[in-house]
C-alpha positions as CSV (number, residue, x, y, z in Angstrom):
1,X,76.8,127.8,71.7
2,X,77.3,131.0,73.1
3,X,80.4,132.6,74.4
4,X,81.3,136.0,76.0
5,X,83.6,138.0,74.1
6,X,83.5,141.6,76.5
7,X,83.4,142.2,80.1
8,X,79.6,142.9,80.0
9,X,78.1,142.5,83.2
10,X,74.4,143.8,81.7
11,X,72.0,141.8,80.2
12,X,72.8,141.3,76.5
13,X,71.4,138.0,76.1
14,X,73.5,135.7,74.5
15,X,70.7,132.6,75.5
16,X,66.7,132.9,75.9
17,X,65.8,134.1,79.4
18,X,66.5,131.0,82.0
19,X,63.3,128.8,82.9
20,X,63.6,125.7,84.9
21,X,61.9,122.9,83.1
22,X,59.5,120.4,84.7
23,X,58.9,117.2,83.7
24,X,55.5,114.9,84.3
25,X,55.6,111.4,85.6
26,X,55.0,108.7,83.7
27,X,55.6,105.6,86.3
28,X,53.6,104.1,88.8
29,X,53.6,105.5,91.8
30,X,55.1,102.5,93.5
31,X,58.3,102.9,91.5
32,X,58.4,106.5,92.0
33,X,58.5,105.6,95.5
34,X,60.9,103.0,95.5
35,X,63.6,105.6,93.3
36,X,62.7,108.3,95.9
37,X,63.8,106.1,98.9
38,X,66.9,104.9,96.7
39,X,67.7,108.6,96.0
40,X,67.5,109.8,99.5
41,X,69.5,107.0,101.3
42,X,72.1,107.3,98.5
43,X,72.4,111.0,98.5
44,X,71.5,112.4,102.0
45,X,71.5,109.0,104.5
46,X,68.4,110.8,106.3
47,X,66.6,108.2,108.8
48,X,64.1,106.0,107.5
49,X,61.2,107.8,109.4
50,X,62.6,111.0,107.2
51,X,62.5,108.6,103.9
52,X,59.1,107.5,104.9
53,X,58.0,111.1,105.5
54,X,59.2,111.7,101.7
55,X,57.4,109.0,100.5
56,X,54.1,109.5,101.9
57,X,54.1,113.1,100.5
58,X,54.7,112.0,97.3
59,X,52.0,109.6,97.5
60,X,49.8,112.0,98.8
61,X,49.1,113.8,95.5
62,X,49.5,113.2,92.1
63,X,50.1,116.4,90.9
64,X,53.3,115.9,93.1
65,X,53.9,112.2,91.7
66,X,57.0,113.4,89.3
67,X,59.9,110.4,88.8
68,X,63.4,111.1,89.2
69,X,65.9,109.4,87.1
70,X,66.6,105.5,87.7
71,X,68.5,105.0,90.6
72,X,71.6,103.3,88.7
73,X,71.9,106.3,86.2
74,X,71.2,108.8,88.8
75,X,74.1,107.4,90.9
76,X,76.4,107.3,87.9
77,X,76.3,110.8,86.7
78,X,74.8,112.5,90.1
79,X,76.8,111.3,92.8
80,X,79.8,111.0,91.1
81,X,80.0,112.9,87.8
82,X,83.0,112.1,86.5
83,X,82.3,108.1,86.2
84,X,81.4,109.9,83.3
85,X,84.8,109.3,82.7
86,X,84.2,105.2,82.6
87,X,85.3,104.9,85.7
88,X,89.3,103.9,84.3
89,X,92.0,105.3,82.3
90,X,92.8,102.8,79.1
91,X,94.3,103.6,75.4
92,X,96.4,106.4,74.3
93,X,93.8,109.1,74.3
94,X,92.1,110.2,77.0
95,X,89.1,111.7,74.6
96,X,88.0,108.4,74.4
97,X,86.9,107.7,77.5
98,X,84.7,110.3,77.3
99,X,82.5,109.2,74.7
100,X,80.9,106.2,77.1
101,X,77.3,108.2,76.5
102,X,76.5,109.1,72.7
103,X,75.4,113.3,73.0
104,X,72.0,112.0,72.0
105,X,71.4,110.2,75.0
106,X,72.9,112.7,77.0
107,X,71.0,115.2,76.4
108,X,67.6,113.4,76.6
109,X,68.6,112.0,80.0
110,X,70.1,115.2,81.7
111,X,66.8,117.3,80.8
112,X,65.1,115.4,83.6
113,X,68.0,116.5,85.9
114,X,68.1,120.2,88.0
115,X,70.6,122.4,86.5
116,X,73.5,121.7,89.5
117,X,73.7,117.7,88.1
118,X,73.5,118.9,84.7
119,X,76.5,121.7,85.0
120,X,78.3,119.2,87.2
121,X,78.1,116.7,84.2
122,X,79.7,118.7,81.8
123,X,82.8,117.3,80.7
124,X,86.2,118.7,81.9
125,X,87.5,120.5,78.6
126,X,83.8,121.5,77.6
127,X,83.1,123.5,80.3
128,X,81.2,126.6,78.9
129,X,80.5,125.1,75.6
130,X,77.8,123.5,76.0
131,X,74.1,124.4,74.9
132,X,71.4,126.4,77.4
133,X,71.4,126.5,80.0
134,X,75.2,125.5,80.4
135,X,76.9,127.6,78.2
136,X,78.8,130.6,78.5
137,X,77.6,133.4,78.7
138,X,77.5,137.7,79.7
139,X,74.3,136.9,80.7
140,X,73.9,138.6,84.1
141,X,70.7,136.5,85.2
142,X,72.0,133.2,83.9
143,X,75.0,133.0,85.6
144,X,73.3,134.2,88.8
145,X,71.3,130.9,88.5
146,X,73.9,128.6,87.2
147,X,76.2,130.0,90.5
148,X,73.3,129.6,92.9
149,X,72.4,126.5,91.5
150,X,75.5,124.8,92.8
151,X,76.1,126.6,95.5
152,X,72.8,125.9,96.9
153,X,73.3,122.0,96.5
154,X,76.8,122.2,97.7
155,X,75.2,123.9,101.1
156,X,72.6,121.5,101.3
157,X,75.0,118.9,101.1
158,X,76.4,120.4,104.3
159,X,73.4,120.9,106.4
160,X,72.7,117.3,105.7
161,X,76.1,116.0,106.4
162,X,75.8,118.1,109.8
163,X,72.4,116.8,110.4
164,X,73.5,112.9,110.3
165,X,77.0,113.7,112.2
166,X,74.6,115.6,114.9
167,X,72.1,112.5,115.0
168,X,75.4,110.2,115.2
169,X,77.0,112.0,118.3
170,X,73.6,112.1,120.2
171,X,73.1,108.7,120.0
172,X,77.0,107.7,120.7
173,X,76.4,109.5,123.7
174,X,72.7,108.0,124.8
175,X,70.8,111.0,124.3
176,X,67.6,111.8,122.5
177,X,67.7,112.8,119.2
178,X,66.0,115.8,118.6
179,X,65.4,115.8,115.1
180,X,68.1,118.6,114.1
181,X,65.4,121.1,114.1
182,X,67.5,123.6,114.0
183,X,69.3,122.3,110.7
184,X,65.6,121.6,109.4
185,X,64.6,124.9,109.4
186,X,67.3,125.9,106.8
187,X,65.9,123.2,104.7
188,X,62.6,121.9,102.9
189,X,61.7,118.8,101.1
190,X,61.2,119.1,97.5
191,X,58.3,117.3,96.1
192,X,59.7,117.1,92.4
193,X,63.0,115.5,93.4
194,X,62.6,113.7,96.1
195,X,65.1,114.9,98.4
196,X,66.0,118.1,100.2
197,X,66.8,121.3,99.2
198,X,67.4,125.0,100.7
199,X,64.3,126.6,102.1
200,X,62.9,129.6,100.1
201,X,63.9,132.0,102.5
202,X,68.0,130.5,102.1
203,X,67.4,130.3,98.4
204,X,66.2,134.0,98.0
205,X,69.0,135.3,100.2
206,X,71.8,133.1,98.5
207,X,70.7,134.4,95.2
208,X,70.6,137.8,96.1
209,X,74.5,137.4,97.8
210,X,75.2,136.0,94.1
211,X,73.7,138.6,92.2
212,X,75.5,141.0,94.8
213,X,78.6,139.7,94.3
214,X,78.3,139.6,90.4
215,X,77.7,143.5,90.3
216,X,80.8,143.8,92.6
217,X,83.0,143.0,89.7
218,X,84.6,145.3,87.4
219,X,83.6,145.5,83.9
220,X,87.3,144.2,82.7
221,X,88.5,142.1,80.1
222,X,89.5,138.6,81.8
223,X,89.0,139.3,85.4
224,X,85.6,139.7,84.8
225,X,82.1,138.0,86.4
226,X,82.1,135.5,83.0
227,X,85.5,134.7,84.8
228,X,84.3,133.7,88.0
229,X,81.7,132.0,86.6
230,X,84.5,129.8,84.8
231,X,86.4,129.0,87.6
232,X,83.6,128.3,89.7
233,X,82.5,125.9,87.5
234,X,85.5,124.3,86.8
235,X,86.2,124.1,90.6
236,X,82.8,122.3,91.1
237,X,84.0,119.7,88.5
238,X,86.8,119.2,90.0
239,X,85.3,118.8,93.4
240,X,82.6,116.1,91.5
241,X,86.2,114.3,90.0
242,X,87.5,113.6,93.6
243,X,88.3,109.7,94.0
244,X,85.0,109.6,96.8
245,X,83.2,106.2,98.4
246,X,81.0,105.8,95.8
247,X,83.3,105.4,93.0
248,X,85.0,102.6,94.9
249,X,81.7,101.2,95.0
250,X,81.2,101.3,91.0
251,X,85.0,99.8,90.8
252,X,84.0,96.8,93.3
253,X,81.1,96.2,91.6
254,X,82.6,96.0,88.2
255,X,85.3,93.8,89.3
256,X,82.5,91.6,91.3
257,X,81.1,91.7,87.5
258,X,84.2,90.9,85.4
259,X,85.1,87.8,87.7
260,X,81.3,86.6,87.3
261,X,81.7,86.4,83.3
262,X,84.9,85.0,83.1
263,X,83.8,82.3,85.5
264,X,81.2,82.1,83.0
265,X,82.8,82.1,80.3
266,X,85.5,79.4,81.1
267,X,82.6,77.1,82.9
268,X,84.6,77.5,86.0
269,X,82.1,77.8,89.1
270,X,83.5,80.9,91.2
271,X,85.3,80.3,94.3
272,X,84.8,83.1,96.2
273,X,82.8,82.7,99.6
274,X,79.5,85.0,100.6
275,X,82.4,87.3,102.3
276,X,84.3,87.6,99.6
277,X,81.0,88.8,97.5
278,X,79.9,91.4,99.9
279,X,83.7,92.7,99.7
280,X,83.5,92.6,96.3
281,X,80.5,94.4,96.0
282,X,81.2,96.6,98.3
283,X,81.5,97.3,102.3
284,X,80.2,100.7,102.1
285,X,81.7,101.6,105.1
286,X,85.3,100.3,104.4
287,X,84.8,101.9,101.2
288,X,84.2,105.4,102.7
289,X,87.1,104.7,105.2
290,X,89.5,104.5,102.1
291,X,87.7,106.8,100.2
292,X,88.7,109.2,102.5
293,X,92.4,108.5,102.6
294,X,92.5,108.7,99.3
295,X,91.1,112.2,98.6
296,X,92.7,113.3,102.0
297,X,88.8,113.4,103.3
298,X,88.1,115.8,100.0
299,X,85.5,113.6,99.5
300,X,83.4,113.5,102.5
301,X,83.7,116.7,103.8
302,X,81.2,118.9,102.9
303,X,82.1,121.8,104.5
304,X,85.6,122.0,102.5
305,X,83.8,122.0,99.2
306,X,81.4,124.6,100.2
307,X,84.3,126.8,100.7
308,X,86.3,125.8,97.8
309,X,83.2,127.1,95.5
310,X,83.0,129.5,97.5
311,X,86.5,130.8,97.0
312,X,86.4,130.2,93.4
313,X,82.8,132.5,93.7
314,X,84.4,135.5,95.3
315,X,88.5,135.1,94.1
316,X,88.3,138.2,91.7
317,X,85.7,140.0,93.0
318,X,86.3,144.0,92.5
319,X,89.6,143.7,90.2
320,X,90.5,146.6,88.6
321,X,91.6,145.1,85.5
322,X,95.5,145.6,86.6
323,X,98.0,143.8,88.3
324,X,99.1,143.8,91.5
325,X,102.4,145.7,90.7
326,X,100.7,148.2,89.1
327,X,98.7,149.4,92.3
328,X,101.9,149.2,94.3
329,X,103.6,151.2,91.4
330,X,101.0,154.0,91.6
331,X,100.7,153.3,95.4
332,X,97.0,152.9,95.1
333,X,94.8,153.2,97.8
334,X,94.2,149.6,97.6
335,X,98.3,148.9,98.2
336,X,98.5,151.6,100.7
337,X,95.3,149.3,102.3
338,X,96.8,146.2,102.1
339,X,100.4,147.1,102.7
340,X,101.6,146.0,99.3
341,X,100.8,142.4,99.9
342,X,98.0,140.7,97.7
343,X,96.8,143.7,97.0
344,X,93.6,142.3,94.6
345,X,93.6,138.9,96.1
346,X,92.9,141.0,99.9
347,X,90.3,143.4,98.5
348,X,88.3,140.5,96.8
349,X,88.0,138.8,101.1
350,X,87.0,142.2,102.1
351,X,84.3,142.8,99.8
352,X,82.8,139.6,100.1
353,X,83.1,139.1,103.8
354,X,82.0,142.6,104.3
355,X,78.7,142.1,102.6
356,X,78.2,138.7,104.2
357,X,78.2,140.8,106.9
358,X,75.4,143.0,106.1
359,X,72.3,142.5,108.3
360,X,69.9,141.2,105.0
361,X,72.8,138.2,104.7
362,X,72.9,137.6,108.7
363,X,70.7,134.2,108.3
364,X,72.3,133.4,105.1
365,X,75.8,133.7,107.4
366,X,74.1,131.8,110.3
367,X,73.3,128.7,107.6
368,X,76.7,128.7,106.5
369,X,78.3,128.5,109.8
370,X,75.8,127.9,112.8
371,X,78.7,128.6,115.5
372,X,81.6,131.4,116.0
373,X,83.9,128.1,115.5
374,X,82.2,127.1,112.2
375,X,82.2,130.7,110.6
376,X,86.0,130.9,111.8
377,X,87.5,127.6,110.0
378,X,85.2,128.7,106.9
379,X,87.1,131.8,106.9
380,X,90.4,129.9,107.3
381,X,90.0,128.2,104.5
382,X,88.7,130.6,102.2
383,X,90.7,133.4,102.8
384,X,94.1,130.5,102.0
385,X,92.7,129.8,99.1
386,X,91.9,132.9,97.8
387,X,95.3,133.9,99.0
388,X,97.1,131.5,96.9
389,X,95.7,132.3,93.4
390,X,98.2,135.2,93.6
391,X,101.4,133.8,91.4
392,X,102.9,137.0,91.5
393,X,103.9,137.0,95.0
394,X,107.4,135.0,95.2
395,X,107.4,134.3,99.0
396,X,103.8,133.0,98.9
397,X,105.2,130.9,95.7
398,X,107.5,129.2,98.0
399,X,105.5,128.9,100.7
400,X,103.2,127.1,98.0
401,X,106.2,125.0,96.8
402,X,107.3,124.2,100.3
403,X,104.1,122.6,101.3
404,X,103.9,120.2,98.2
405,X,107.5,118.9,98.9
406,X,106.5,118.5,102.9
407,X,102.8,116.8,101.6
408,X,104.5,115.4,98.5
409,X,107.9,114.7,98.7
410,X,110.3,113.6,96.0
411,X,111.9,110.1,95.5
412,X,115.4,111.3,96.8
413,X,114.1,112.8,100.0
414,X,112.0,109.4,101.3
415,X,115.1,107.6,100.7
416,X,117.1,109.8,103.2
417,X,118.0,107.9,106.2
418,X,116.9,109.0,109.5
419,X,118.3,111.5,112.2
420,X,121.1,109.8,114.5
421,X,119.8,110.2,118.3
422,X,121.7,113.0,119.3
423,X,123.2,113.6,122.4
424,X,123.4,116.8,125.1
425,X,126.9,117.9,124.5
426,X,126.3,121.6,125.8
427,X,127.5,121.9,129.3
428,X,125.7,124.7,129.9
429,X,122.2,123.0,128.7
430,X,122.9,120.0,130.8
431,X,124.0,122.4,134.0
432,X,120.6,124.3,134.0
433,X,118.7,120.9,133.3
434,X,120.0,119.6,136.7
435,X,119.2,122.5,138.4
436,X,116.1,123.3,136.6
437,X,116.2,127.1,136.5
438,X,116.1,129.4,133.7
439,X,115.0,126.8,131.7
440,X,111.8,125.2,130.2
441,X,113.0,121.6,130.8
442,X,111.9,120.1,133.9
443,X,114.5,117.1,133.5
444,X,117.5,116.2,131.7
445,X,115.1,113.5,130.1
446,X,112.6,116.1,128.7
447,X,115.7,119.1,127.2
448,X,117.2,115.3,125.9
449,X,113.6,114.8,123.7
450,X,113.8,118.5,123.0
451,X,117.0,118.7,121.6
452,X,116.6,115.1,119.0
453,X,113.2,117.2,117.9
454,X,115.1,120.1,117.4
455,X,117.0,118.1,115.1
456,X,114.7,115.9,113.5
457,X,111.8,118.3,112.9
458,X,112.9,121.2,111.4
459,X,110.3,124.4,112.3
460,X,108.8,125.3,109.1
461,X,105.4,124.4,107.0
462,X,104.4,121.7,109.3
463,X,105.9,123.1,113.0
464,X,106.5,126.5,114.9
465,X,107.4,127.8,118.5
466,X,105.9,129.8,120.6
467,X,108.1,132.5,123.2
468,X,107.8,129.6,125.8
469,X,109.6,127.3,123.3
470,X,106.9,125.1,123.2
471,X,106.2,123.4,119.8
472,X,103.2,124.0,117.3
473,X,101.5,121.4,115.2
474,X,100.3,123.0,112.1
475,X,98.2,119.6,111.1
476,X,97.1,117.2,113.2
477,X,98.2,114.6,111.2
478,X,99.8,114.4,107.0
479,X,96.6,113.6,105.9
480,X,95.5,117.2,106.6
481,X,99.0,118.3,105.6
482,X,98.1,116.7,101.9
483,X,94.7,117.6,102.2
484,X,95.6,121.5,102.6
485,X,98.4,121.3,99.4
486,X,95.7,119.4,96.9
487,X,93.5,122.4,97.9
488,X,96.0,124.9,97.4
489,X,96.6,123.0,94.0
490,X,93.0,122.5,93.1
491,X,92.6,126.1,93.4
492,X,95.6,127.3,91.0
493,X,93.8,124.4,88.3
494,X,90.7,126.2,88.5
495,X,91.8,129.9,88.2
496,X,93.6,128.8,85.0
497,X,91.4,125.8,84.1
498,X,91.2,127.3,80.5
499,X,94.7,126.2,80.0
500,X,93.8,122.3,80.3
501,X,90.5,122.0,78.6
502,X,90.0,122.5,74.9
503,X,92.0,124.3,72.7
504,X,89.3,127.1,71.9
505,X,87.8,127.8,75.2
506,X,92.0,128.3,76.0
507,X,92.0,130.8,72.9
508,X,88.5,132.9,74.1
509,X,90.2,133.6,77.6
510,X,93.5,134.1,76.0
511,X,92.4,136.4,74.1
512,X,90.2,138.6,76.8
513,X,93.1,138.3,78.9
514,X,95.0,140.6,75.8
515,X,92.3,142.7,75.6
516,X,92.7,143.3,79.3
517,X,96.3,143.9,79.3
518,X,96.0,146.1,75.8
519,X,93.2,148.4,77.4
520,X,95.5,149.0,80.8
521,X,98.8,149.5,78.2
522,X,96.5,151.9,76.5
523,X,95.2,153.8,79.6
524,X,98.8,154.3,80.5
525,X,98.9,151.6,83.8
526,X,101.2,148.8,82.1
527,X,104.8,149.6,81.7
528,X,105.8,146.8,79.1
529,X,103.5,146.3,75.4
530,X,101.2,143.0,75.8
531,X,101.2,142.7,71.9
532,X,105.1,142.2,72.1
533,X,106.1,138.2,72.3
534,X,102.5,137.6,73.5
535,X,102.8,134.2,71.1
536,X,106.3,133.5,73.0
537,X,105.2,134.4,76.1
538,X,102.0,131.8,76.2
539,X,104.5,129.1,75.4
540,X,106.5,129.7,78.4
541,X,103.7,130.3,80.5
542,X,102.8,126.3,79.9
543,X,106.2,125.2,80.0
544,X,107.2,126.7,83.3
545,X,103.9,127.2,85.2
546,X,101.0,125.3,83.5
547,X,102.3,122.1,82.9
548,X,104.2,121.2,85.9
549,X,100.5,122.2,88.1
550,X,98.5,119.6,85.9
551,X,101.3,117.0,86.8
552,X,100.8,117.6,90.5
553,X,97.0,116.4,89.9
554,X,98.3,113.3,88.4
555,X,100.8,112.7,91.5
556,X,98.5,113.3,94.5
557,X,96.5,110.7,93.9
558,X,93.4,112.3,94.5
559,X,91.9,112.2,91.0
560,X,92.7,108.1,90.5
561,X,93.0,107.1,86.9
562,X,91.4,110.7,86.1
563,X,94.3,112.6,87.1
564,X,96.2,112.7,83.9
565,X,93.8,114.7,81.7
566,X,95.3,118.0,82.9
567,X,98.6,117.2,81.5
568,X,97.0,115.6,78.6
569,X,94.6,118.9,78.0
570,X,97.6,121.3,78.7
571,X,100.2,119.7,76.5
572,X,97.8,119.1,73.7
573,X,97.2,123.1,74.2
574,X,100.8,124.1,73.8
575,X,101.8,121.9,70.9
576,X,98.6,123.4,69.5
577,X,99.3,126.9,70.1
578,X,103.2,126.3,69.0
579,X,102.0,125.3,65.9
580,X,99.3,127.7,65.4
581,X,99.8,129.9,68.4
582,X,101.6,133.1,66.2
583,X,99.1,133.5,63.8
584,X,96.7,133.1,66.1
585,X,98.2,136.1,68.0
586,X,98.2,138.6,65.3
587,X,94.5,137.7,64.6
588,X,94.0,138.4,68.1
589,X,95.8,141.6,68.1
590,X,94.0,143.1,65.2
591,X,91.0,142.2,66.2
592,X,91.2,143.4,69.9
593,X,92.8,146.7,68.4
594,X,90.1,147.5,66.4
595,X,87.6,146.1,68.7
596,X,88.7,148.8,71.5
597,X,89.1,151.3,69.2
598,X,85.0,151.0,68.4
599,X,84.5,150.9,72.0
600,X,86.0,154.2,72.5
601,X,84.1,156.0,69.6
602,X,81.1,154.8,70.7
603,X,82.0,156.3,74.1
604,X,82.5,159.3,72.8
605,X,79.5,159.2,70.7
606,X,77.5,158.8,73.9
């Protein structure tokens, strides 16, 4: 296991130089092809002709005759990682439910897989811990290809998913069906696999953006490249841990299952009719429909969790190892920039954007977002989730706050009753409503509507005005209310994911985030002494900020039975680090004292 301990962003290898591993067949051709048609309906829903195509090229030559894994295991840990989880949440301790596959097994089984399934697979609290190619790392080149790696399934995912919703609407409206040739020529079929992946030209460019954006960041303690890294992958799990259509198809089917051996078992013939069998076993459809209004469409929309890794990619990108009320203090040329507002957060969109922008990225940009309309919402959402991972800025805290209690709200306020209908009582409104000048209202009727609205909808998170007086929708509908607060939440998880996953990965970033803090103190850039209550400090940290975000992934739903292991993870962390927290903090102090003091001896040595 390897783990960084700097803010090295050259090559010091901490794990043999990254080569993909390939793995013969040993089936018969006729399963092969029957697991690659099984794999490609489950994973893309391409047309039969495209399934056929797939099959016939894998026929075609033996040296191209590789096998997949089995369709059942394949759509247990691919296509929805977590059931790694067992699907359910039983017993006191939710380690156990983690242990449904011996590490033997595992490993022998997730060899066969490409590296996105196998980082995907990773359990929650190990992420980083595992062996190569999963662990952490200051390995410049790993992490390139462990980034590109999911980000290059997570856009082939989209292209797909625009490729069938393209196919659908042409044939909704009676037209011909072109194929999505435009779509195809971002993609390529991959012989090994079975299914599609980026075309070379995509891959190269995305791995170059990658690599760009990994020499963007600032060789700092926690704010580093091995951070992004973290949080990326940890927002990719969490993605993979959204309830989706397919887990309500491994819950049917286990229930289908359970009700089949206890009819057994009591030698009671079952009851239910051929309907009730295919409900049981799932309506794939129905079980998208409520898939999707239970992960607020999370789960089938591609396009948001491209820009969520995205985000999680780019979030830190050129920090300079200080807060942001540092640069305002020394009014930096980054707060005079960005007027004092986000300072970090705003620089990271610029620098990313800005060299998305750059003519060798244009048909990387173009894959991402085909239209003006496309590339616009992808900004929308990237640039608000970027946004939010700044928890030192009080207003956008409330905002935050504001929109969890519209999405979310407590007990108290659903139990309120509802507005009284209220009446015109100014004689003035009712005067100019008659005569129908100065006024916006064309009709008693209408000022009437306007005024109960008025009331009833206060203007806020979910409604503004315009200078006409005419009123704004922010969401279309509280599904995208929710959806746009889980986001907001999923994204705060991830930035400080180290918090609810095992006790040491919390104490490596715990202590680079010191070391960051004790090499600004020492430069002269932080007005208060990190190594002061530092132990005290991490306690409140959980207790007022930490613990109440991993309940909100419990309460929205979105997570099912998996939701609780945040809290779980995060209080297990602070009673862990109440007990053992202050000598762990002195170690850490000495250590990161003496360990900067080298660093600057060696400097001057050089």
């Amino acid at each position: 296991k390897a783990a960084a301990n700097g803010g090295n962003n050259n090559n010091n290898n901490s794990c043999p130089p990254f080569t993909p591993r390939r793995v013969e067949n040993h089936q018969s051709g006729q399963q092969t092809d029957e697991m690659t048609r099984a794999r490609i309906t489950m994973r893309t829903s391409v047309t039969d002709a495209e399934a056929e195509e797939v099959t016939a090229n894998n026929s075609c030559s033996t040296a191209y005759n590789k096998s997949p894994p089995t369709p059942s295991r394949f759509q247990r840990q691919v296509s929805s990682p977590h059931i790694d989880l067992d699907g359910s949440w039983s017993g006191t301790s939710p380690t156990s439910s983690f242990k449904n596959i011996d590490d033997s097994q595992r490993s022998q089984e997730d060899i066969n897989l490409p590296l996105y399934y196998r980082l995907t697979n990773q359990r929650w609290h190990e992420i980083g811990n595992g062996e190569y190619p999963l662990c952490a790392t200051n390995d410049f080149d790993l992490m390139v290809e462990q980034l590109t790696a999911v980000l290059a399934a997570r856009l082939t995912e989209l292209l797909i998913y625009r490729l069938n919703k393209d196919r659908r609407m042409k044939q909704s409206n009676g037209e011909e069906y072109d194929g999505g040739s435009s779509m195809l020529d971002f993609l390529k079929l991959d012989l090994e696999f079975g299914n599609y992946v980026l075309a070379d030209e995509i891959m190269d460019s995305l791995r170059e953006y990658v690599a760009c954006i990994g020499r963007l960041h600032n060789n700092v303690g926690f704010h580093s490249f091995e951070h992004a890294t973290h949080v990326f992958l940890s927002m990719n799990k969490l993605l993979s841990m959204v309830t989706s259509a397919d887990d309500l198809n491994v819950v049917a089917k286990r229930r289908l299952s359970a009700q089949d051996i206890a009819s057994s078992a009591f030698g009671v013939q079952s009851r239910r009719s051929s309907t009730d069998c295919n409900d049981s076993a799932g309506d794939s459809d129905g079980h998208r429909r409520r898939a999707e209004h239970l992960s607020f469409r999370i789960s089938e929309d591609p396009a948001i969790r491209f820009a969520m890794v995205f985000s999680a990619l780019i979030h830190d990108v050129g920090h300079t190892g200080v807060p942001n009320s540092v640069l305002i203090e020394e009014e930096d040329e980054l707060a005079i920039l960005h007027n004092d507002v986000s300072v970090t957060e705003q620089n990271s969109l610029q620098l990313a954007f800005s060299l998305l922008q750059k003519e060798e990225f244009q048909l990387l940009k173009r894959c991402i977002g085909p239209t003006p309309e496309e590339r616009k919402l992808f900004r929308k959402k990237v640039i608000g989730m970027v946004m939010v991972t700044d928890i030192s800025d009080q207003e956008r805290l409330q905002i935050v706050k504001s929109r969890w209690n519209a999405a979310f709200p407590p007990p108290e306020v659903n139990q309120k009753e509802k507005p009284q209908i209220l009446e015109i009582k100014s004689a003035e409104l009712k005067q100019a409503a008659k005569l129908r000048r100065f006024t916006m209202f064309t009709s008693e009727a209408t000022a009437l509507e306007f005024a109960n609205e008025r009331r009833s909808r206060r203007l806020g998170i979910r409604t503004s005005m315009d200078f006409s007086g005419m009123l704004i929708e922010a969401y279309r509908d509280s599904d995208q209310l929710q959806q746009h607060a889980v986001l907001e939440t999923m994204m705060n998880v991830a930035d400080v994911a180290h918090t609810m996953q095992s006790f040491n990965v919390f104490v490596k970033w715990n202590r680079r985030l010191f070391k960051e803090f004790f090499v600004a103190r020492l430069h002269g850039r932080l007005s208060f002494d990190p190594s002061e209550n530092w132990y005290e400090n991490q306690i409140g940290f959980f207790s007022h900020y930490i613990i109440p975000l991993s309940q909100k992934m419990s309460k929205c739903g979105v997570f099912g039975s998996a939701g609780s292991v945040f809290e779980y993870f995060a209080k297990e962390n602070r009673k862990r680090w109440t007990e053992e927290g202050e000598e762990i903090s002195e170690q850490i102090i000495r250590e990161v004292t003496e360990e900067v003091e080298r660093e600057r001896q060696q400097q001057q040595q050089e």
